[in-house]
BAMARFI-872883 format. One record per atom (N, C-alpha, C): x, y, z; residue in three letters; residue number from 1. Coordinates in steps of 0.2 Angstrom, whole numbers, plus 5000, padded with zeros to 4 digits. Each point is the difference from the previous one (the first is absolute). Last residue first. Example, Ala and Ser with C-alpha at 12.3 -4.5 7.8 and 13.67 -1.06 7.14 Angstrom:
BEGIN
c1:5064 c2:4989 c3:5035 residu:SER num:2
c1:5004 c2:5006 c3:5001 residu:SER num:2
c1:4996 c2:5005 c3:5003 residu:SER num:2
c1:5002 c2:4972 c3:5000 residu:ALA num:1
c1:4996 c2:5006 c3:5000 residu:ALA num:1
c1:5004 c2:5006 c3:5000 residu:ALA num:1
END
This chain:
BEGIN
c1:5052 c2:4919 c3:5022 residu:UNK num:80
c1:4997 c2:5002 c3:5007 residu:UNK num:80
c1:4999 c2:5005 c3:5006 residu:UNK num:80
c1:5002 c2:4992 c3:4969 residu:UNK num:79
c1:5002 c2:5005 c3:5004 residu:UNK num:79
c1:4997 c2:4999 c3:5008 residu:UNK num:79
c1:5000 c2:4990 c3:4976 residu:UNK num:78
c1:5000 c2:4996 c3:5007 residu:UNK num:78
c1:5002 c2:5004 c3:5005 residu:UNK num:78
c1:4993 c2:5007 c3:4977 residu:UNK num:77
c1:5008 c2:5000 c3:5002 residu:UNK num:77
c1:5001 c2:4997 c3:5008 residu:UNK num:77
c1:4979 c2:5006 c3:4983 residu:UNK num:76
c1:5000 c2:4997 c3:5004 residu:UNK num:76
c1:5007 c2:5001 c3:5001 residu:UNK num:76
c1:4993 c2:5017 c3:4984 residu:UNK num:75
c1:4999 c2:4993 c3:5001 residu:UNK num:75
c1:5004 c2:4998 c3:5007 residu:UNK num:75
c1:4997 c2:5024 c3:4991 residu:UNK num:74
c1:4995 c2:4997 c3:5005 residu:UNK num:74
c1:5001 c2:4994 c3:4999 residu:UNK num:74
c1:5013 c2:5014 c3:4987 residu:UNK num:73
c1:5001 c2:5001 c3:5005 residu:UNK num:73
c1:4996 c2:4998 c3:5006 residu:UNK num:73
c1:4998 c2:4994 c3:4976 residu:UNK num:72
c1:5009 c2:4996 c3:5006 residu:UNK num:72
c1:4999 c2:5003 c3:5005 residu:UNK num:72
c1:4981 c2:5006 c3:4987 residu:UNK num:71
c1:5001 c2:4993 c3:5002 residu:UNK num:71
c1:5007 c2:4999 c3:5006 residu:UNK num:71
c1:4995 c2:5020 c3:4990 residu:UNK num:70
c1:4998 c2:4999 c3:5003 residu:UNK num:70
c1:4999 c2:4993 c3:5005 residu:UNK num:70
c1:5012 c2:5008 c3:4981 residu:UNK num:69
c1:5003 c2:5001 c3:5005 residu:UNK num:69
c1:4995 c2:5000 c3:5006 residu:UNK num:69
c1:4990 c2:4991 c3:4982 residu:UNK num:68
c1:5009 c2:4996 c3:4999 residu:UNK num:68
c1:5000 c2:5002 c3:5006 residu:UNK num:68
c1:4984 c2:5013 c3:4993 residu:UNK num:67
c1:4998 c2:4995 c3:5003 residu:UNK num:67
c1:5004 c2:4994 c3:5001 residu:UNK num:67
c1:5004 c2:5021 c3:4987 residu:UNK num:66
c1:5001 c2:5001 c3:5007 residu:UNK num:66
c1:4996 c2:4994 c3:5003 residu:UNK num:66
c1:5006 c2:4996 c3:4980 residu:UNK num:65
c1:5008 c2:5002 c3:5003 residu:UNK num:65
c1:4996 c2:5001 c3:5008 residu:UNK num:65
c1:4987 c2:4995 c3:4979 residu:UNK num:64
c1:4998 c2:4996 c3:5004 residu:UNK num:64
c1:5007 c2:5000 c3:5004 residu:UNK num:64
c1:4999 c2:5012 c3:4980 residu:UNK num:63
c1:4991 c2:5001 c3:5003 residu:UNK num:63
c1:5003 c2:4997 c3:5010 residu:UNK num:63
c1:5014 c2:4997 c3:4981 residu:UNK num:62
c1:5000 c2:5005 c3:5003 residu:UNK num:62
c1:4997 c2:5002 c3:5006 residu:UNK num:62
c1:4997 c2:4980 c3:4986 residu:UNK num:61
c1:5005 c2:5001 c3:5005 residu:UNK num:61
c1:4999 c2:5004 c3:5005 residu:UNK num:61
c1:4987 c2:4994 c3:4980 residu:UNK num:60
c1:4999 c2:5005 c3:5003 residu:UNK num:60
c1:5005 c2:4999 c3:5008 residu:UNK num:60
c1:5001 c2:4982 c3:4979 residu:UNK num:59
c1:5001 c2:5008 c3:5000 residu:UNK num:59
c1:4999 c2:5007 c3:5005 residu:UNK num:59
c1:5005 c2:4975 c3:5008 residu:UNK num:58
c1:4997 c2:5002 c3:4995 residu:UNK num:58
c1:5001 c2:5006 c3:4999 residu:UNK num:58
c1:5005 c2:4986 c3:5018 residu:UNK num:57
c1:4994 c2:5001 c3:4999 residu:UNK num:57
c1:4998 c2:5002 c3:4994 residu:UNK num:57
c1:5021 c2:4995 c3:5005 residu:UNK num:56
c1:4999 c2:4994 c3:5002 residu:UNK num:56
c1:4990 c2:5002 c3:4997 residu:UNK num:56
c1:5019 c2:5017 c3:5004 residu:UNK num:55
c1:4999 c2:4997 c3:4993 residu:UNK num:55
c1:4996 c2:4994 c3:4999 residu:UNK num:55
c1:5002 c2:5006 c3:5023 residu:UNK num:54
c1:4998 c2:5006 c3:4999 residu:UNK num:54
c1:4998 c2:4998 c3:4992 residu:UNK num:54
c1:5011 c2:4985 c3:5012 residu:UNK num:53
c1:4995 c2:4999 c3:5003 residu:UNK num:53
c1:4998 c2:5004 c3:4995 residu:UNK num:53
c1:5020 c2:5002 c3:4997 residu:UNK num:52
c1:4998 c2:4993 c3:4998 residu:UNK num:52
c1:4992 c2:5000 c3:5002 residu:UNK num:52
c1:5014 c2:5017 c3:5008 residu:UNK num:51
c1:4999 c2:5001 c3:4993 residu:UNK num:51
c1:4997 c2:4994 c3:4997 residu:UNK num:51
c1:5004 c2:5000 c3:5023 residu:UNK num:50
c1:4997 c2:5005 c3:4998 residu:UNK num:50
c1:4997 c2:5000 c3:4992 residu:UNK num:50
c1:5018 c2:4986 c3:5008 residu:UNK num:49
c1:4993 c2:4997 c3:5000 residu:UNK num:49
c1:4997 c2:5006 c3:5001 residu:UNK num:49
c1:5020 c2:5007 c3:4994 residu:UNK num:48
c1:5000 c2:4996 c3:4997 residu:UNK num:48
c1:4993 c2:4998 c3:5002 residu:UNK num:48
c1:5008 c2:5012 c3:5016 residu:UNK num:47
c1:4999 c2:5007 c3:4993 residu:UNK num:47
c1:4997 c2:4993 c3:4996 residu:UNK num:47
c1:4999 c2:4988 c3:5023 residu:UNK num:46
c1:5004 c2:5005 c3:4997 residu:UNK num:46
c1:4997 c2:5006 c3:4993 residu:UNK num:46
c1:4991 c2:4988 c3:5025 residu:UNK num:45
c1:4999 c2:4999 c3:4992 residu:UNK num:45
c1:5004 c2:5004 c3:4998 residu:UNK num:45
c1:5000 c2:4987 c3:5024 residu:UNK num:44
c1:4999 c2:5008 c3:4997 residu:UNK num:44
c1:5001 c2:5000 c3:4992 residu:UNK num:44
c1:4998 c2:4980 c3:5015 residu:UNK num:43
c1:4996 c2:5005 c3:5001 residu:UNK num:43
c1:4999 c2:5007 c3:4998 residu:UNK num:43
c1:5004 c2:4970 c3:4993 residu:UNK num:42
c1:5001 c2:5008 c3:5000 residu:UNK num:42
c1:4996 c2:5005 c3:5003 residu:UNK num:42
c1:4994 c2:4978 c3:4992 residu:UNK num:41
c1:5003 c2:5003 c3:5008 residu:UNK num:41
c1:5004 c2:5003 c3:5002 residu:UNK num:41
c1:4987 c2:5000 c3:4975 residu:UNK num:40
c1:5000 c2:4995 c3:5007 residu:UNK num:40
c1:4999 c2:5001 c3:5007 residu:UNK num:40
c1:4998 c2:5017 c3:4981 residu:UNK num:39
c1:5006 c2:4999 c3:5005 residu:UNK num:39
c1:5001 c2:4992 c3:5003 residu:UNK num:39
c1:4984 c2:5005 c3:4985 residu:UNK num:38
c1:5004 c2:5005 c3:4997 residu:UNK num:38
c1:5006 c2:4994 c3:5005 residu:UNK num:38
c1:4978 c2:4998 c3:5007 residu:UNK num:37
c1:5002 c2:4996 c3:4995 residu:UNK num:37
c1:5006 c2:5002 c3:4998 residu:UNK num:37
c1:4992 c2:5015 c3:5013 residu:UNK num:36
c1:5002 c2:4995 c3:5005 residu:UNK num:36
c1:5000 c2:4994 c3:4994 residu:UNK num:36
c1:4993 c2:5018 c3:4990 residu:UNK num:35
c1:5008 c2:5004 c3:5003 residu:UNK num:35
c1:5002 c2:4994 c3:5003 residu:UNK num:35
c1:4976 c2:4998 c3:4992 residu:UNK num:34
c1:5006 c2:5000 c3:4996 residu:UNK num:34
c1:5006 c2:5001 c3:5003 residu:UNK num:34
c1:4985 c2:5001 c3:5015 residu:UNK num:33
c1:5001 c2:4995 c3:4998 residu:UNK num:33
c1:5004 c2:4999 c3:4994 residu:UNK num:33
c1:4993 c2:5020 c3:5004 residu:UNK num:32
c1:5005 c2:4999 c3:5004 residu:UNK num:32
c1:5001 c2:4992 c3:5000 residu:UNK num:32
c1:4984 c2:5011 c3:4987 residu:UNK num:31
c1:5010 c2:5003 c3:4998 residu:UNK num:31
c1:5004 c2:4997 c3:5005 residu:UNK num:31
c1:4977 c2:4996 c3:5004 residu:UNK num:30
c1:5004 c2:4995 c3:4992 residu:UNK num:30
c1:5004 c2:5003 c3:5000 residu:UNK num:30
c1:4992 c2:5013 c3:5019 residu:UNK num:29
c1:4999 c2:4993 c3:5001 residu:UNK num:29
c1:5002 c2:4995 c3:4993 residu:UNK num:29
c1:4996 c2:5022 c3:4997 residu:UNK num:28
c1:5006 c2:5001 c3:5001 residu:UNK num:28
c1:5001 c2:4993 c3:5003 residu:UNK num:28
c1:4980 c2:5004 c3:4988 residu:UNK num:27
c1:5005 c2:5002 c3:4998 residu:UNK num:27
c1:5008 c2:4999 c3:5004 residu:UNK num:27
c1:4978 c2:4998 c3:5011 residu:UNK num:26
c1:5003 c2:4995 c3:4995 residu:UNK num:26
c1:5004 c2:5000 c3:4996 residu:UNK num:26
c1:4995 c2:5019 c3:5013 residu:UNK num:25
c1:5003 c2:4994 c3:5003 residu:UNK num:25
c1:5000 c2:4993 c3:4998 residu:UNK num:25
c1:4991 c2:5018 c3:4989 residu:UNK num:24
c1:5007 c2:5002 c3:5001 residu:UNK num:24
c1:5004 c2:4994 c3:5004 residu:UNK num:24
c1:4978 c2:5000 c3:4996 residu:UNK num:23
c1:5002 c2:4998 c3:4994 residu:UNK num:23
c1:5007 c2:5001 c3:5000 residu:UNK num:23
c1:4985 c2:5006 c3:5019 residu:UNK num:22
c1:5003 c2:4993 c3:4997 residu:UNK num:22
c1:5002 c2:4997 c3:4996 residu:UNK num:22
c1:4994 c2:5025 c3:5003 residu:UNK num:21
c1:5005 c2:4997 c3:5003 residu:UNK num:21
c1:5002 c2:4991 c3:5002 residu:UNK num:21
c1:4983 c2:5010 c3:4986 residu:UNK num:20
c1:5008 c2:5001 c3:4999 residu:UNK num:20
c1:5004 c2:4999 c3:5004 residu:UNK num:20
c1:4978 c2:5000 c3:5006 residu:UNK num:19
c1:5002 c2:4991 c3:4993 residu:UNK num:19
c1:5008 c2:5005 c3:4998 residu:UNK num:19
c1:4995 c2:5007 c3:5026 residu:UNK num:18
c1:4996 c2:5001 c3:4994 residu:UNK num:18
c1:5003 c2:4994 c3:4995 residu:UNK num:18
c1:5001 c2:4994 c3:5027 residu:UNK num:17
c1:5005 c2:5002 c3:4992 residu:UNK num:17
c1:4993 c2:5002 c3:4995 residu:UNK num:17
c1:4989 c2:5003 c3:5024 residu:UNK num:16
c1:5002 c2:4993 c3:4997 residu:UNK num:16
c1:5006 c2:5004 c3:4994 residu:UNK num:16
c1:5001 c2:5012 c3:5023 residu:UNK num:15
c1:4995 c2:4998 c3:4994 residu:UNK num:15
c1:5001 c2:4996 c3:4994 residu:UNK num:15
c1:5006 c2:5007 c3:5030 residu:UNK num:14
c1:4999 c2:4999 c3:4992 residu:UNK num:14
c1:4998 c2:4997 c3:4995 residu:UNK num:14
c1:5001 c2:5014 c3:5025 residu:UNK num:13
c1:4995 c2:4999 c3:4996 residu:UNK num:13
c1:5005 c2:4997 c3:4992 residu:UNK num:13
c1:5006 c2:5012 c3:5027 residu:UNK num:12
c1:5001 c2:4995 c3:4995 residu:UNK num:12
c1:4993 c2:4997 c3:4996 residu:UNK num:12
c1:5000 c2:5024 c3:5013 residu:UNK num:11
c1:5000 c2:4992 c3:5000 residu:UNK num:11
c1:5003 c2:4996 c3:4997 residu:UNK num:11
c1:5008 c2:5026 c3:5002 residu:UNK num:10
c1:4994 c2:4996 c3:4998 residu:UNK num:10
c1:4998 c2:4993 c3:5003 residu:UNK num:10
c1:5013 c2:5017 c3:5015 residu:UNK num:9
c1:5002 c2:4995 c3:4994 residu:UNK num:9
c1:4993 c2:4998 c3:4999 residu:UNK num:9
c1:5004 c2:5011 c3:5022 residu:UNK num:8
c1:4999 c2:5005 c3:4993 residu:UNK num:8
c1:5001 c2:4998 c3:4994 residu:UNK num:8
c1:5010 c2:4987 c3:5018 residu:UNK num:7
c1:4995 c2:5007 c3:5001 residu:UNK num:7
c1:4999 c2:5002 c3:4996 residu:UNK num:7
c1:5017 c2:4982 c3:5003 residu:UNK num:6
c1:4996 c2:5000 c3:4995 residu:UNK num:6
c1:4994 c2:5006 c3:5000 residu:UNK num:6
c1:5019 c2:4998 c3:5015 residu:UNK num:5
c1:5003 c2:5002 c3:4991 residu:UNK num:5
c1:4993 c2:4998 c3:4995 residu:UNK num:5
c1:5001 c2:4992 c3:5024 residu:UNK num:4
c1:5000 c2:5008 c3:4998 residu:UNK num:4
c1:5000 c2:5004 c3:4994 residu:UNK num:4
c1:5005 c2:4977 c3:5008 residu:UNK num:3
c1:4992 c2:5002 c3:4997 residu:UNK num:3
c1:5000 c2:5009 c3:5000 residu:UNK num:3
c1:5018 c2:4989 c3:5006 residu:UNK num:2
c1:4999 c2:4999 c3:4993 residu:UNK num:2
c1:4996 c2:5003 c3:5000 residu:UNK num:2
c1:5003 c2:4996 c3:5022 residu:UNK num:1
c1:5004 c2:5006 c3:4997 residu:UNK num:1
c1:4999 c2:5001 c3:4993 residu:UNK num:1
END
């Protein structure tokens, strides 16, 4: 009955990460590390470890907000 839904769908075909897009994922893989160093065993980071992570990297902070919320909202959370 599924199969039915696939009629007319491209194939699955995919393609290796372009270099940016591993640079992104390296990028957000150390932010999140950082956040799991931050918190311990903690699971939800507050305003405060935000801010410590974020002033933690240096001047270009700014820069590095949307790979923060990036990070917390992909990290592992033992979710089943």
């Amino acid at each position: 009955m599924i199969a039915e839904f696939d009629n007319g769908a491209p194939s699955w075909s995919p393609r290796l990460a372009t270099e940016a897009e591993q640079r992104k994922v390296g990028e957000v893989r150390e932010m999140q590390a950082r956040v799991r160093r931050q918190l311990g065993d903690r699971k939800e980071p507050s305003s405060q470890d935000m801010k410590a992570i974020l002033t933690g990297m240096g001047g270009g902070w700014v820069d590095k907000l949307p790979v923060y919320q990036l990070a917390v909202s992909t990290v592992d959370q033992s979710v089943r």
